[in-house]
C-alpha positions as CSV (number, residue, x, y, z in Angstrom):
1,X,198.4,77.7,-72.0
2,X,202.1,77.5,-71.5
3,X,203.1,74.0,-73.2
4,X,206.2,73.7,-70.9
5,X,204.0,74.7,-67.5
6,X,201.7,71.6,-68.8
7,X,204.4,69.2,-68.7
8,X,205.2,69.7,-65.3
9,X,201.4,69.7,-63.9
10,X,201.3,66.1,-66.0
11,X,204.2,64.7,-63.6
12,X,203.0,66.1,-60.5
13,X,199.4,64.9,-61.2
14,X,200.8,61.4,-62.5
15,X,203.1,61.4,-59.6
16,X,200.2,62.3,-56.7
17,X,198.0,59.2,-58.1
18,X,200.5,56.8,-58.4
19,X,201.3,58.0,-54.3
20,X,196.9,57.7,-54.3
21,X,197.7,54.1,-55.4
22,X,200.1,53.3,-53.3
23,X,198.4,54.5,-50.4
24,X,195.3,52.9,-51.4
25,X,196.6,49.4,-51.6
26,X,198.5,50.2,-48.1
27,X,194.8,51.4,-46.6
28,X,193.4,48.1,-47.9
29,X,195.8,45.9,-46.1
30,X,195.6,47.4,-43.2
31,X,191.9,47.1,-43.2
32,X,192.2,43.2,-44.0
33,X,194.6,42.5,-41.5
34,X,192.2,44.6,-38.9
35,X,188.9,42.9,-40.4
36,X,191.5,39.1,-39.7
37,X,192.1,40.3,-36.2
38,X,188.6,40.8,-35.3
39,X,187.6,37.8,-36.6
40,X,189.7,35.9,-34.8
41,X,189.4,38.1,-31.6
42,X,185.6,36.8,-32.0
43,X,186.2,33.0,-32.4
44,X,188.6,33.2,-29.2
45,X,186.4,34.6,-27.5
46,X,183.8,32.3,-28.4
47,X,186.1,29.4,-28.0
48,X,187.0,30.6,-24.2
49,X,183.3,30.3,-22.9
50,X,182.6,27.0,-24.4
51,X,185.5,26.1,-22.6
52,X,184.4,27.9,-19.5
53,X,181.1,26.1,-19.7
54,X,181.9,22.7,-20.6
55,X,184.3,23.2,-17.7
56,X,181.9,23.7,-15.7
57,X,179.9,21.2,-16.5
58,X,182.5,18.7,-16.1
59,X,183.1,19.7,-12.8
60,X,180.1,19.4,-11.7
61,X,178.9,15.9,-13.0
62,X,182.5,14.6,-11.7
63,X,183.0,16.3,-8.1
64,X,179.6,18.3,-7.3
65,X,176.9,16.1,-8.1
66,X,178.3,12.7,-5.9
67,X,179.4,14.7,-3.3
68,X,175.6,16.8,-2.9
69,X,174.0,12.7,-4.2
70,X,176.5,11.7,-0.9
71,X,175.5,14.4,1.2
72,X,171.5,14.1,0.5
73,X,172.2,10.2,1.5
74,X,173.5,11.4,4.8
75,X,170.7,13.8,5.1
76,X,168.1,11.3,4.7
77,X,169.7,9.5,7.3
78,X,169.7,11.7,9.8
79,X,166.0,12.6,9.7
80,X,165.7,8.6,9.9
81,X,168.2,8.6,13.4
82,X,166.0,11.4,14.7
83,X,162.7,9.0,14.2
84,X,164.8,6.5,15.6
85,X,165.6,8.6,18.7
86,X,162.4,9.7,19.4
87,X,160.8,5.5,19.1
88,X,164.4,4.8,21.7
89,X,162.9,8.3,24.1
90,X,159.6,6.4,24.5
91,X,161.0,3.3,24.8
92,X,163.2,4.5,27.2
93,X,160.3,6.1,29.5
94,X,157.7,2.8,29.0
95,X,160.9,0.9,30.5
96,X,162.6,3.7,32.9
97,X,161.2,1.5,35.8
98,X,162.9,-1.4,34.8
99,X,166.3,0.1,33.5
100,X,166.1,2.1,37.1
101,X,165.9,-1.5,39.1
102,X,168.6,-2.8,37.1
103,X,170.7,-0.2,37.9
104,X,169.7,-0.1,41.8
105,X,171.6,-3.3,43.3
């Protein structure tokens, strides 16, 4: 209505979407830069539980597995010394008489 009112509202409206702009192309980056962080937040963590499990896995074919192969060998052996006591028991008593006259001078 007022051709000199007009010229004013045409800065201010060209002036608030060139601020829109500005703010939009800030929004943006920030977003990519949040979307990048994620990303990579998700890889890391991906990345630290293969290396927990392979870890793992390692340690167990190098130090668990001989030592529980080593201690199964000695277990196995004991249950054959306890067969092996109980053939020396009743050997033992079949000869007690004989033992107990060599002992006797």
């Amino acid at each position: 209505m007022f051709p000199e009112n007009q010229t004013g509202d045409h800065e201010e409206i060209k002036r608030l979407l060139q601020e829109n702009q500005r703010l939009l192309i800030e929004n943006n980056q920030m977003l990519r830069r949040a979307r990048r962080s994620v990303v990579l937040a998700g890889l890391l963590r991906f990345l630290w539980f293969v290396i927990i499990i392979v870890t793992m896995a390692y340690v167990y074919f190098i130090y668990v597995k001989p030592n529980l192969d080593t201690l199964n060998a000695k277990i196995s052996a004991l249950e054959n010394v306890g067969a092996d006591v109980t053939n020396w028991q009743s050997w033992y008593e079949a000869n007690k008489s004989i033992l107990d006259g060599i002992r006797q001078p």
